[in-house]
C-alpha positions in Angstrom: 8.5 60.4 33.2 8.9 64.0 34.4 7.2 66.6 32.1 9.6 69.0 30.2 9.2 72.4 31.8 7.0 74.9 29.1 7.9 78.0 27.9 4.7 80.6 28.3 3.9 83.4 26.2 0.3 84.2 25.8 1.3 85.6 22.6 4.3 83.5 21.3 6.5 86.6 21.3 9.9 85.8 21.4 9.3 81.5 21.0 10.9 79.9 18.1 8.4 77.6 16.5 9.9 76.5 12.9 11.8 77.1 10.6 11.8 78.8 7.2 14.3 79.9 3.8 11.9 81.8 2.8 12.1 85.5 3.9 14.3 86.7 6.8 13.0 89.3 9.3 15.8 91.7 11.0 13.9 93.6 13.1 16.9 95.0 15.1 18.4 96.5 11.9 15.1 97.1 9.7 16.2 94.5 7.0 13.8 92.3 4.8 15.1 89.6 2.6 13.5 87.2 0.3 15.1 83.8 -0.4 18.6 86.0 0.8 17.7 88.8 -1.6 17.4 92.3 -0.2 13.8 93.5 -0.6 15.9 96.6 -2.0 16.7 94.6 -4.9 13.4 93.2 -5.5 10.8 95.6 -5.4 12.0 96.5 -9.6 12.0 92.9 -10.9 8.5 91.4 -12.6 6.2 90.6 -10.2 5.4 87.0 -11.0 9.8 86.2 -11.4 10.0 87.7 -7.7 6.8 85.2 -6.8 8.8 82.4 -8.6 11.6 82.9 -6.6 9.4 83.5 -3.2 7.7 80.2 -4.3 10.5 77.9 -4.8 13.9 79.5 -4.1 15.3 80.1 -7.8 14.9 82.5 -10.6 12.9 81.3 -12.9 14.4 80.0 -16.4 13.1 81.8 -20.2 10.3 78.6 -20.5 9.1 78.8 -16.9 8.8 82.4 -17.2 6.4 81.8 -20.3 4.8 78.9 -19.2 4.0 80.3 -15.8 2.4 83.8 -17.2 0.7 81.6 -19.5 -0.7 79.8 -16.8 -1.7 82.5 -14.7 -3.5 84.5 -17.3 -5.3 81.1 -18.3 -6.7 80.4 -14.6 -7.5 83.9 -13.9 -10.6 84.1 -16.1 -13.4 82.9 -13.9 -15.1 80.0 -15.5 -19.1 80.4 -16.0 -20.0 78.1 -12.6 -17.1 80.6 -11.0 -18.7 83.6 -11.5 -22.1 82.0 -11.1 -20.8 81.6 -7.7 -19.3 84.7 -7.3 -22.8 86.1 -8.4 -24.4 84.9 -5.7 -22.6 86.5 -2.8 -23.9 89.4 -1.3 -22.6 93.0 -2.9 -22.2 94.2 0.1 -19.6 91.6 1.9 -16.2 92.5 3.2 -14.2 91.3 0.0 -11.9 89.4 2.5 -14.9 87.3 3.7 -15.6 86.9 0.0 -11.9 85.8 -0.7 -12.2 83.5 2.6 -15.6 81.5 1.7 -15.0 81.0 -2.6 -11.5 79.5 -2.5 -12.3 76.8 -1.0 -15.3 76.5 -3.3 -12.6 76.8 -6.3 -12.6 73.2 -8.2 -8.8 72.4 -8.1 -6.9 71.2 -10.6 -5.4 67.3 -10.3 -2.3 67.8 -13.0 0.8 69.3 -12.7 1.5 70.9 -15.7 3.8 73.0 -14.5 6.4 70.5 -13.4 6.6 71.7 -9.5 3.7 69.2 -7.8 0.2 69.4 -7.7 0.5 71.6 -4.5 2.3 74.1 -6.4 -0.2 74.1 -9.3 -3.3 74.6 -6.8 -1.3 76.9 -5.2 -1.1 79.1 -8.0 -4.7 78.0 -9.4 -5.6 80.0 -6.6 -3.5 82.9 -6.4 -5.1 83.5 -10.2 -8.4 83.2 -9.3 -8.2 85.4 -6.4 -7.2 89.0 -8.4 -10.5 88.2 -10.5 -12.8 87.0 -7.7 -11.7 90.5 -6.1 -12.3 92.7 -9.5 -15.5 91.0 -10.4 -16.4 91.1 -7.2 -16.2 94.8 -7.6 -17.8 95.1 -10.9 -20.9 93.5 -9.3 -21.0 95.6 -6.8 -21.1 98.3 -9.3 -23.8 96.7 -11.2 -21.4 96.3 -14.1 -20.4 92.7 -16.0 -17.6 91.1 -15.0 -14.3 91.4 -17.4 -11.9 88.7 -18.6 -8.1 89.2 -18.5 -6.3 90.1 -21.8 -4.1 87.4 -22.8 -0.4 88.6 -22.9 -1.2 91.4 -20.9 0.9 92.1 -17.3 -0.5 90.5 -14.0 -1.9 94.0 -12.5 -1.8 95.2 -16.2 -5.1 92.6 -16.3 -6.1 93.2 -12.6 -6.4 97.3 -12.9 -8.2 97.1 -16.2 -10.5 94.0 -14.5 -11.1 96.1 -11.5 -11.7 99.8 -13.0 -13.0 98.8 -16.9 -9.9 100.4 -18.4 -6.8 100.0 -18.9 -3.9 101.4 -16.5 -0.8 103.7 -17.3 2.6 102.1 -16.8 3.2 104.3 -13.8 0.2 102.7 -12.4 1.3 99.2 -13.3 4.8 99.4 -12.0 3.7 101.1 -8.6 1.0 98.4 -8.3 4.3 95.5 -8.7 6.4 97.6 -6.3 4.0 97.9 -3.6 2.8 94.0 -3.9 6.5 93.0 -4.3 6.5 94.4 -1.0 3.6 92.7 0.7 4.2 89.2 -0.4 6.2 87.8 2.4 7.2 88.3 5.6 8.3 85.2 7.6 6.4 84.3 10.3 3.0 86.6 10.5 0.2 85.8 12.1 -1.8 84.9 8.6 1.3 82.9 7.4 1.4 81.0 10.9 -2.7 80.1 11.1 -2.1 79.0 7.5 0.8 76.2 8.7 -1.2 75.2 11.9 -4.1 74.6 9.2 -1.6 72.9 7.0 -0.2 70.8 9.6 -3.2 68.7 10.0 -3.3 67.2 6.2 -5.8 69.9 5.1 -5.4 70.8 1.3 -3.7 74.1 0.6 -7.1 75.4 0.1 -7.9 75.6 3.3 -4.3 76.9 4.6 -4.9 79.7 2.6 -8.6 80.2 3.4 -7.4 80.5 7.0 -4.7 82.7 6.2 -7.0 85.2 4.6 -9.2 85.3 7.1 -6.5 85.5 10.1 -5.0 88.5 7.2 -8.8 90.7 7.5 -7.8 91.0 11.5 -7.4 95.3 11.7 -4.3 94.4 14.3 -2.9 92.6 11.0 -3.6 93.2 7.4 -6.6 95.4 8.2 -4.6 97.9 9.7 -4.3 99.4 5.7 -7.7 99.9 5.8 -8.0 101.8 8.7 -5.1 103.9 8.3 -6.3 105.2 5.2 -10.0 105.5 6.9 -8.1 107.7 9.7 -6.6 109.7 7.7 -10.4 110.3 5.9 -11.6 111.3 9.4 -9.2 113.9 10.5 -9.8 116.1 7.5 -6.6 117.3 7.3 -2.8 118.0 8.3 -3.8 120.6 10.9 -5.9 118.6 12.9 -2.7 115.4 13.5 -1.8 116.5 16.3 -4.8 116.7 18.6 -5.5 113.6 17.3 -2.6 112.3 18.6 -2.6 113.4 21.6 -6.0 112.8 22.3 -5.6 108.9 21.0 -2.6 108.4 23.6 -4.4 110.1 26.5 -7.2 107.6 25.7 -5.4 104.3 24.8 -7.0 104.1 21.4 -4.0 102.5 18.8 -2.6 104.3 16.0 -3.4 102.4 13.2 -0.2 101.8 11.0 2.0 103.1 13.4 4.5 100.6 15.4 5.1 96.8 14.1 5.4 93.6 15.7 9.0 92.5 14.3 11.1 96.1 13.8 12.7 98.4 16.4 13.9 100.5 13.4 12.2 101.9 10.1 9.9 99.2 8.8 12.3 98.9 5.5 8.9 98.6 2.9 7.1 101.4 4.5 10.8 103.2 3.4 10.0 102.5 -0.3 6.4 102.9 0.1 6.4 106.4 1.5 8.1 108.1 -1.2 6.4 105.9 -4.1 3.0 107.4 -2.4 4.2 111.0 -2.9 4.9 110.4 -6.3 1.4 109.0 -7.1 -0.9 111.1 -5.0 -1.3 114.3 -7.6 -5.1 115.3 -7.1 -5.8 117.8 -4.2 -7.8 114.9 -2.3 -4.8 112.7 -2.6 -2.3 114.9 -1.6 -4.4 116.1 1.3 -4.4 112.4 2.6 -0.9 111.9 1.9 -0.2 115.0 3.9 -2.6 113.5 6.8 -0.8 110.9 7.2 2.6 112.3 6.8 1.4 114.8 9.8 0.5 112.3 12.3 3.3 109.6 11.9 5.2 113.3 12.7 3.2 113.4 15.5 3.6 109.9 16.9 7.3 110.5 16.3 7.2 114.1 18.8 5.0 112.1 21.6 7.3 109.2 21.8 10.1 110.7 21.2 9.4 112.9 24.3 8.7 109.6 26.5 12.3 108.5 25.1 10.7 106.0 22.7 10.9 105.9 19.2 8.3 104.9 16.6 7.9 104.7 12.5 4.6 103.7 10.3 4.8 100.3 9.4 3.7 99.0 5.8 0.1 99.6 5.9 0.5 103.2 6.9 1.3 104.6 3.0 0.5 101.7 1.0 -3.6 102.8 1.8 -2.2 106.3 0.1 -0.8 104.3 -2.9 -3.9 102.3 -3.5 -6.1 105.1 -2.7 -4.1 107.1 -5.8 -4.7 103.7 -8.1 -8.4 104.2 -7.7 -8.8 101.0 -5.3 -11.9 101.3 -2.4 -10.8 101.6 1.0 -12.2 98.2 2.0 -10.8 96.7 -1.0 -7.0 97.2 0.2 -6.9 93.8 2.6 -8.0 92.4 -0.1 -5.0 93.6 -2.3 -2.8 92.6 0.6 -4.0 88.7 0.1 -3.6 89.2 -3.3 0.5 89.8 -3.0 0.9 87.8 0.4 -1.2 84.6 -1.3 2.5 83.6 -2.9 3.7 83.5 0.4 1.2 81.5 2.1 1.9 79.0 -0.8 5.9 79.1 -0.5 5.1 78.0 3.2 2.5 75.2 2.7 5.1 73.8 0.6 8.1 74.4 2.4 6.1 72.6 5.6 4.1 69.8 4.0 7.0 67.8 3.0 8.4 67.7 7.0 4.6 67.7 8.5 3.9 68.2 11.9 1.1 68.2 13.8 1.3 71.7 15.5 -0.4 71.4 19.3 0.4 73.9 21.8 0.0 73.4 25.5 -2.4 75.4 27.5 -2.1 76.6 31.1 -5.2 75.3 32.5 -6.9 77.9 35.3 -9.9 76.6 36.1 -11.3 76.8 40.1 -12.3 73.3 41.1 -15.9 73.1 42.6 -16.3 74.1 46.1 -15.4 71.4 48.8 -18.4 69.0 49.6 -20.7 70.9 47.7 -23.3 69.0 46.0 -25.8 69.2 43.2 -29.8 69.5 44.8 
C-alpha cells in the first residue's frame, strides 16, 4: 500500500492536530474565548467559577460552588510528609523545577467526592497543592515556617497571605483573579500540547501536568514573564528603550514579551493587563518599570512599523509589572503562570482521555549512509 504523502513543519505551525471546546484562539482578529465566553466577560467572575467552567463546560451550580471551595481550601494545606518533602528541596531551585519534580510525588486521591471522576478530583488535588508548594516554597527560602490557608478565605486571598505572611487588600486580590483568569487557557500551547502527547500514552494526569510545567518554564513560552520583567530591571529606565531596541534588532537578540505565536493583532489579555498594571504600580520603582516597559513595546512599535510590520507585547510583557506590584519575586512569576494555566492542562487531559490516541509523529529521516565499500579495520 502506497504511503499517504506527510505534511512537514518542523514546527507544527499551521497543522491541525486535534480538537478542543475548550478555548478558542482568533489570532486574525485578537479574540480569546473560554467555553464560547469572551475573555472580556470573564476576567470579573470568581476565579475558581471561571475554572469550573474552563474545567467542564458549565457554570457551576450554589452546592458545587461550595463544595468545590471547600475542597480546594482542604487540599491546599500541605500535609506533614508534604512539606517534609517540600523541605528537602534545595532553597535555591527554580520554583518551576520545584513544581515539575513534587507533583508527581503528590499521593493522589482514589475517591471522587466531587461527583466529576477521579481524573477530575486529582486534577484539582493538584492544582491545590501547587499555590502552597510555591508559597511554602517561598517561606523556606526565607527561612520562615510554612503557613496554612484560612478556611473560608478566597483562593489568592489564601495564596497572597501564604506567600507574603499577611494578608492582602482587596485590590490585590481582585487583580491577582484578573490577571490568572487570564492566564488559564489558551488552546493549543506548547505546555497544553506536551501535556496531551504525555496524556496520550495512558500516563496519569500527574504526569501530563508534570510535563506541561516543565514545557511552561521554557523562556520562548511561559518564561518569557520572567525575563520581560528582568529586562525591564536592566535598562534602568524609560530613556534608555530605545537604544535598546535598536541595538537588540541590529544584533538578533529577541524581545522578550514582544510578538506571539497565535495573534496578528493586539494580544486581547495583554489589552486588560496593561491598564490593570498602571493602576497597581504606585511606588517610584514600580512606576519606573512600568514606564520601561511601556517605552520599549513603543519602541518595537516605531522599528517595525518603519519595516512596514506591526508588533504588540503579548501577555507576559505587563503581567511581570502586575506581579512585580503584588510583591511576587521575579523568578516566581512562571510559577504563578502554572498556577492559573494548571486548570487548563486539566480541562484538556480530560477532554482527551476519554477519545485516547496514541500521538506519534513522523520524522524526516536525513541521515548519510556509510561510504560505498568502506569497511571497518
Amino acid at each position: 500500500m502506497p504511503e499517504t504523502q506527510s505534511v512537514y513543519s518542523s514546527d507544527l505551525a499551521g497543522v491541525v492536530v486535534g480538537e478542543t471546546a475548550i478555548s478558542d484562539v482568533q489570532g486574525e482578529a485578537g479574540v480569546l474565548s473560554y467555553r464560547d465566553i469572551d475573555i472580556n466577560d470573564l476576567v470579573d467572575v470568581p476565579f475558581l467559577h471561571v475554572a469550573w467552567l474552563v474545567l467542564f463546560g458549565e457554570w457551576p451550580t450554589e452546592s458545587e460552588k461550595r463544595a468545590l471551595k471547600s475542597f480546594i481550601c482542604q487540599h491546599a494545606a500541605l500535609t506533614d510528609n508534604e512539606k517534609l518533602l517540600l523541605g528537602q528541596v534545595n532553597r535555591e531551585l527554580h520554583p518551576m523545577l520545584m513544581l515539575q519534580g513534587l507533583v508527581p510525588l503528590l499521593e493522589m486521591p482514589t475517591e471522587d467526592t466531587l461527583g466529576r471522576g477521579v481524573d477530575a478530583e486529582q486534577g484539582l488535588f493538584i492544582a491545590a497543592k501547587i499555590s502552597s508548594l510555591i508559597a511554602g516554597h517561598h517561606r523556606l527560602g526565607q527561612n520562615k515556617s510554612i503557613l496554612d490557608p484560612i478556611p473560608g478565605k478566597l483562593r489568592h486571598e489564601n495564596f497572597l497571605t501564604m506567600f507574603h505572611g499577611r494578608a492582602p487588600t482587596r485590590e490585590q486580590v481582585r487583580m491577582l483573579d484578573a490577571a490568572q483568569i487570564l492566564q488559564m487557557e489558551h488552546s493549543f500551547n506548547a505546555g497544553t500540547f506536551a501535556g496531551r502527547v504525555c496524556a496520550s500514552t495512558l500516563a496519569p494526569i500527574q504526569s501530563s501536568i508534570s510535563a506541561s510545567i516543565g514545557t511552561l518554564f521554557g523562556k520562548l513560552h511561559g518564561g518569557a514573564d520572567q525575563a520581560a520583567l528582568e529586562m525591564a530591571i536592566a535598562i534602568g529606565s524609560p530613556e534608555k528603550a530605545d537604544e535598546y531596541v535598536r541595538n537588540s534588532l541590529a544584533n538578533k537578540v529577541k524581545i522578550m514579551g514582544m510578538g506571539h505565536r497565535e495573534y496578528r493583532a493586539v494580544d486581547p489579555r495583554a489589552k486588560i493587563l496593561k491598564p490593570m498594571a498602571v493602576e497597581l504600580c504606585r511606588d517610584d520603582e514600580s512606576k519606573n518599570l512600568l514606564a520601561t516597559l511601556v517605552a520599549v513595546e513603543e519602541a518595537c512599535q516605531r522599528e517595525f512599523g518603519a519595516k512596514g510590520k506591526e508588533i504588540w507585547a503579548n501577555v507576559e510583557f505587563y503581567k511581570g509589572a502586575v506581579f512585580h506590584s503584588l510583591g511576587i519575586p521575579t523568578h516566581y512569576f512562571t510559577a504563578m503562570f502554572a498556577q492559573a494555566r494548571v486548570y487548563g492542562y486539566i480541562a484538556h487531559f480530560l477532554e482527551f482521555r476519554p477519545q485516547n490516541k496514541l500521538i506519534r509523529p513522523r520524522a524526516l529521516y536525513t541521515g548519510t549512509p556509510p561510504e560505498a565499500g568502506k569497511t571497518a579495520a
